[in-house]
N, C-alpha and C positions, 0 to 999 in steps of 0.2 A: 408389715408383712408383704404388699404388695410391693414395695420397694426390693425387698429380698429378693422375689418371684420372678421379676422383669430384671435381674441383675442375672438371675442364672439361665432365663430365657435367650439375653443376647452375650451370652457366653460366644465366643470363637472357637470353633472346634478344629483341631490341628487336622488336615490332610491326609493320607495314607497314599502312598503310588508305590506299589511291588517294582521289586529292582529292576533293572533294565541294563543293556550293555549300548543299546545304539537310541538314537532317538529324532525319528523321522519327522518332518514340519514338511506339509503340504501346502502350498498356496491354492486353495477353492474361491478365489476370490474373482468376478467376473472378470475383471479386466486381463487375467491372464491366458485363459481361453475362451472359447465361445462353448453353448451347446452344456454347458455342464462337463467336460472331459475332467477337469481338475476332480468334480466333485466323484464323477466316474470311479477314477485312479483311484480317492481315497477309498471308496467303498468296496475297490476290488484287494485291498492292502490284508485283507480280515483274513482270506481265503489264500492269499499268496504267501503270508507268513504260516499259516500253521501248513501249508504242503514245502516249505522250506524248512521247517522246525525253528523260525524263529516265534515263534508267540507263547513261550516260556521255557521256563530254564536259565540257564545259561547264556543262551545265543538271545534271549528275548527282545525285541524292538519293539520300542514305543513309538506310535503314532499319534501323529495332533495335524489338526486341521487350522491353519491362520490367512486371515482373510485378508489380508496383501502386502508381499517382502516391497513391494516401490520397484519392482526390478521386472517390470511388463510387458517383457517381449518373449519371445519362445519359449513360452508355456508348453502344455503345464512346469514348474517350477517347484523344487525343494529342496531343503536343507538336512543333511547328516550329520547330527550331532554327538559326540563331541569332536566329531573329526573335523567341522569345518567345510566340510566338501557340500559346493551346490550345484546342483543339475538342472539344463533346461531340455525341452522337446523332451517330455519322462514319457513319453507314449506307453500302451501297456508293452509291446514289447521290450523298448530299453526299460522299463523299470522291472522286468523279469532279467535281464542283463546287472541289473545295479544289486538284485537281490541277490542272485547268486556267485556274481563277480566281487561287489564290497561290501554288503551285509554277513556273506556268509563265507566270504574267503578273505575280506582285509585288504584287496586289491582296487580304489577307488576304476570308476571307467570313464579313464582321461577324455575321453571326443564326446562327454557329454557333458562336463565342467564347465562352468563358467567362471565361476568364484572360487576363492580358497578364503577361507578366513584365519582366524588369529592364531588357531590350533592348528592351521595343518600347514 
């Protein structure tokens, strides 16, 4: 019986993530700024999607936090998936520029590109 017990204890339980259309990856990882700004950014992303209406529905963006793309210089730094598209210097301002220029109109914002990846 205890054999039973410990078999459906370490059961794997499948994941749930609501749909999404975009999917933001944030570099908070020291080396890319100082001061915490990355971690800033991401904690200002809560309040800037739902006054953009991307934080469901339709237009919904997902954000994730990783802790270093290797690409550590003009931070803060992130990636827009599945577009491809990676941005540096996301200051709060350009990343209210990147919300409502490429999140919410489809239009990436070229002068702050660095990378294009497979997708775009």
């Amino acid at each position: 019986m205890s054999d039973e017990k410990n078999a459906v204890s370490m059961e794997v339980v499948k994941p749930k993530i609501g749909s999404y259309r975009k999917h933001l990856l944030v570099c908070t990882g020291t080396r890319c700024t100082q001061d915490g700004e990355s971690q800033q950014l991401f904690d200002s992303l809560g309040e800037k999607f739902k006054a953009a209406g991307l934080n469901e529905g339709e237009l919904r963006v997902k954000r994730s936090r990783v802790s270093c793309f290797a690409a550590c210089k003009g931070g803060p730094v992130m990636c827009v998936q599945p577009d491809g598209i990676w941005y540096y210097n996301v200051t709060d301002s350009n990343m209210d520029k990147i919300i409502d220029q490429h999140l919410c109109q489809g239009e990436p914002v070229e002068e702050l590109i660095f990378h294009r990846g497979p997708a775009a």
